[in-house]
N, C-alpha and C positions, 0 to 999 in steps of 0.2 A: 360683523362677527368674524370670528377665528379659532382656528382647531388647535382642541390640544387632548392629550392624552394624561385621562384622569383615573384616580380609585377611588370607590370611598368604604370602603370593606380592604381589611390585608388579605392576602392571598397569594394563590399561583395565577400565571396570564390573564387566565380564564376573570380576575377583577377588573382588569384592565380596559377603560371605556375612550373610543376615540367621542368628545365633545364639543360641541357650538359651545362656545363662551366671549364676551364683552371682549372686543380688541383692544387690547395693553394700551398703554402710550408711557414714555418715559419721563420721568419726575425730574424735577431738580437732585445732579450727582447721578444718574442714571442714564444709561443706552439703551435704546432696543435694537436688535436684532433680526433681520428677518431669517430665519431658518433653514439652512441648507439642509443639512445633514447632523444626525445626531448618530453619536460609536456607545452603542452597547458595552453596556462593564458588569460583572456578578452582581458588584453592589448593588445597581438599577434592582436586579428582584429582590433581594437580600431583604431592602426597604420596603419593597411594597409587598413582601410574605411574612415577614420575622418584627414583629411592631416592637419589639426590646430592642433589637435595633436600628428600627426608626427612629427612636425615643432620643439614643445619645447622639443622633444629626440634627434632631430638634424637628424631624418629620410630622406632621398632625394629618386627620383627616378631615376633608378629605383633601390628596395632595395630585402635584402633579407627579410626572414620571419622567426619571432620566437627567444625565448629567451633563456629561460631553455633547460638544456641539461645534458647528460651522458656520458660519454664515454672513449676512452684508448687515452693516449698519444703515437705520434708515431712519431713526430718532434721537438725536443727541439733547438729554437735557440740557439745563442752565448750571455754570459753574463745573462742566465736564469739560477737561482738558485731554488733547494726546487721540482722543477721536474726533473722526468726521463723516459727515453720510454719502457713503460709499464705499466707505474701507472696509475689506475682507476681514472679518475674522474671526477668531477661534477661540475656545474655553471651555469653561464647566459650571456649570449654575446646579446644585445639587435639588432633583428632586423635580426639576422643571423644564428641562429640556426641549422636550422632546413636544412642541406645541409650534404653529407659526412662526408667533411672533415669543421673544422673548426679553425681558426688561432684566439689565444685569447691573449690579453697580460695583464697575472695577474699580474703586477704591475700598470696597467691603468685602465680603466674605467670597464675593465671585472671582473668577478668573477669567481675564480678556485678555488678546492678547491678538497683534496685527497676523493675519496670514502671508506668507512669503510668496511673490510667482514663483511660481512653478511647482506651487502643491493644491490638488485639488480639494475643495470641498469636503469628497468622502473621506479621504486620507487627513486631513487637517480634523475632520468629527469624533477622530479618534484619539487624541493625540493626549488630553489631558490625563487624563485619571491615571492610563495604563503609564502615558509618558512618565509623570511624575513618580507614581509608586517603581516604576522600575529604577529610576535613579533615585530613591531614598534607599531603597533594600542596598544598591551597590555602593551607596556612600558610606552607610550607617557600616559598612565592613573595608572598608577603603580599596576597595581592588585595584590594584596594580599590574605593569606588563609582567613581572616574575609571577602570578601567583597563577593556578591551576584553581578554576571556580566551580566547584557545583551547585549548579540552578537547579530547585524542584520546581516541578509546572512547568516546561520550558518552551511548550508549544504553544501554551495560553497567549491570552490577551498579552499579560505583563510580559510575561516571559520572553516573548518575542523581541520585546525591547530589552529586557535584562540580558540576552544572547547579547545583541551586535553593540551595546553598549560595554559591555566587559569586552569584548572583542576587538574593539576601538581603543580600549587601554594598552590593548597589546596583551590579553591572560588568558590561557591556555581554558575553554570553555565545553565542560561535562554538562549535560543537561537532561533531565530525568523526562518520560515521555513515554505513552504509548509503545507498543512495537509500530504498527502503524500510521506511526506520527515521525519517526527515524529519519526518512528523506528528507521529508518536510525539515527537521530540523540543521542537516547538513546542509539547505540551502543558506543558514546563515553563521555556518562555520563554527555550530559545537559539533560537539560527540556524542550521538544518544547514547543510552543508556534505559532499560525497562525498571519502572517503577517497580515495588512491591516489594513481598518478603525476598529476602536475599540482598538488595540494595547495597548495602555495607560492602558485602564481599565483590560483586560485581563492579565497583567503584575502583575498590583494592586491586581487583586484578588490571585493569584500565590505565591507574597512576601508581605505579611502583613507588615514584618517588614522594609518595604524598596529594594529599590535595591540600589546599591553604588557607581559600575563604568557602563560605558557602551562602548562600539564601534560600529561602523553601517560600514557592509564590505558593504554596496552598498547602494548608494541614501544617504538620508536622515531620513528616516522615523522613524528609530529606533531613532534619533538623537533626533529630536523630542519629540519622547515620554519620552524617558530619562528624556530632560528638565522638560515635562510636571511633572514627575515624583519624582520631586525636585533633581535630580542628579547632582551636581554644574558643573559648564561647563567646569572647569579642570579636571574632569574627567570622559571626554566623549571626544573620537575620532573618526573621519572618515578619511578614504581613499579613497574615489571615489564621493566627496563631493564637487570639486574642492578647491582652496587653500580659498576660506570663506566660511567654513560652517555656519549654522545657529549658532546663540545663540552664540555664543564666542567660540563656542569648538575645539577641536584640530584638527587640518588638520594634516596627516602624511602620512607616505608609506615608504616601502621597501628601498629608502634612506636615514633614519634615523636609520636604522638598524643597529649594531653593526657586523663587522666581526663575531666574537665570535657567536652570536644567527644562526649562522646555524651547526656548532659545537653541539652546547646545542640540538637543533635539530635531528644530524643523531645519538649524544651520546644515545638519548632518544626512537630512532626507533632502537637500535642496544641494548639497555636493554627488549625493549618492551612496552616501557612504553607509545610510539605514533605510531599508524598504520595509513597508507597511503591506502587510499581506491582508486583504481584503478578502473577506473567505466567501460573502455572500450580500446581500444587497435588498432591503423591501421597503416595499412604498409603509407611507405610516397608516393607510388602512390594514396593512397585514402586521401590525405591531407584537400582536398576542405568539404568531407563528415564530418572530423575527428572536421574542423571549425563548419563546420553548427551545427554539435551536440554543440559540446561548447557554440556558440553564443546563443544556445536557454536556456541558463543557468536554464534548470531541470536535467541535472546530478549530482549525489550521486557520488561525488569526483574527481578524477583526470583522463583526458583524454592524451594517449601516443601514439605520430607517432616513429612506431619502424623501424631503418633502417640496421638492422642484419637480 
């Protein structure tokens, strides 16, 4: 037997069941995994509270929980190529993560992908979901070293990587936050800036000369102001905006993402060039607690259920 973290009702945490269940094994075209570390994402609840949109991931009940993940191979099926039992690695299986053992098939809908030395477990548990969605949001607007960027969300999960990923292009990076989020985000070389009414003007007095792309990791509101901003609406993106944002701008997400941009990714945390800020850390008995902190979305970067 092996544990995994189940619902079978939607809800908030409080659905959330750690379970004994039959130990996986992998099929023909399939890996297992054994489980280091899985990185909490909004989505993870999103899914198991909001069943409309469990529906369009293809969610049913009852499911597992969780996406991103860490871990060692320890079953290669038949006909799997590119792995072997012991290689580190990393990915996002939607829906099922967050359990011992996990069965992925990297030529389908999952993502595997090897772990580099010199990044560990927790920080590699993080790396798909938020990786990916933060370079679709800055593709889908093409940032450049000339351009002056405003990020909304810029402390979040994504955001973190939307910062040092525009910052690596070389582009002057505004990032919307908290007052109390400010430091935190100067350690990775924007500018805060306080969310809310006013926004627009606030932005205005900051960039004389203009801003030039923008993305908004959550809502709208930066989206908005962008507009207001004269930012042309090709280049302005949301991910959590549903598929019409306002004004024309681009809807994207972590499915538009290029294999390759999480590559570029661990290359860039294995030079030092991008740090993963780790905000907090729970065994996967304290699963329900490790949600609630996430869903209250004031953590200073990535939260990890470790199961070593």
């Amino acid at each position: 037997m092996s544990r995994a973290v189940m619902y079978e009702t939607f809800g908030g945490p409080e659905v959330l069941k750690l379970r004994e269940i039959p130990e996986p094994h992998a099929g023909a075209g399939e890996v297992r995994v054994r489980v280091a570390a899985v990185g909490l994402n909004p989505m993870d609840w999103v899914l198991s509270s909001m069943p409309e949109v469990a529906r369009q991931f293809g969610v049913t009940l009852p499911s597992g929980f969780a996406t991103d993940f860490a871990g060692t191979v320890d079953e290669v099926g038949e006909g799997v190529s590119g792995f072997t039992v012991g290689d580190r690695v990393h990915g996002a299986a939607t829906g099922r993560a967050a359990a011992d053992f996990l069965v992925v098939d990297p030529a389908g809908a999952d993502t595997l992908l090897r772990t580099p030395a010199g990044i560990g477990d927790e920080v590699a548990g993080t790396l798909a979901v938020a990786g990916l969605t933060a370079s679709a949001a800055l593709a889908a607007i093409d940032v450049k070293a000339d351009d002056t960027v405003l990020i909304g969300g810029a402390a979040g999960g994504v955001g973190v990587f939307a910062v040092q990923l525009a910052k690596l292009a070389g582009a002057r990076v505004i990032g919307t936050a908290s007052e109390g989020t400010h430091d935190f985000l100067r350690q990775f070389g924007a500018e805060p800036v306080a969310y809310g009414p006013g926004l627009e003007e606030r932005v205005r007095e900051m960039t004389p000369d203009g801003v030039s792309a923008a993305t908004d990791l959550f809502g709208t509101e930066t989206a908005v102001a962008a507009l207001a901003l004269d930012v042309p609406a090709e280049r302005i993106s949301t991910v959590a905006a549903g598929p019409h944002p306002p004004g024309g701008v681009r809807a994207t997400g972590g499915v538009d993402a290029r294999p390759e941009d999480l590559k570029r990714i661990t290359d860039a945390i294995v030079a030092g060039e991008i740090t993963v800020p780790i905000a907090a850390t729970f065994p996967l008995e304290r699963i329900r607690e490790a949600v609630e902190l996430q869903a209250g979305r004031h953590v200073h970067g990535k939260i990890v259920v470790s199961l070593l």
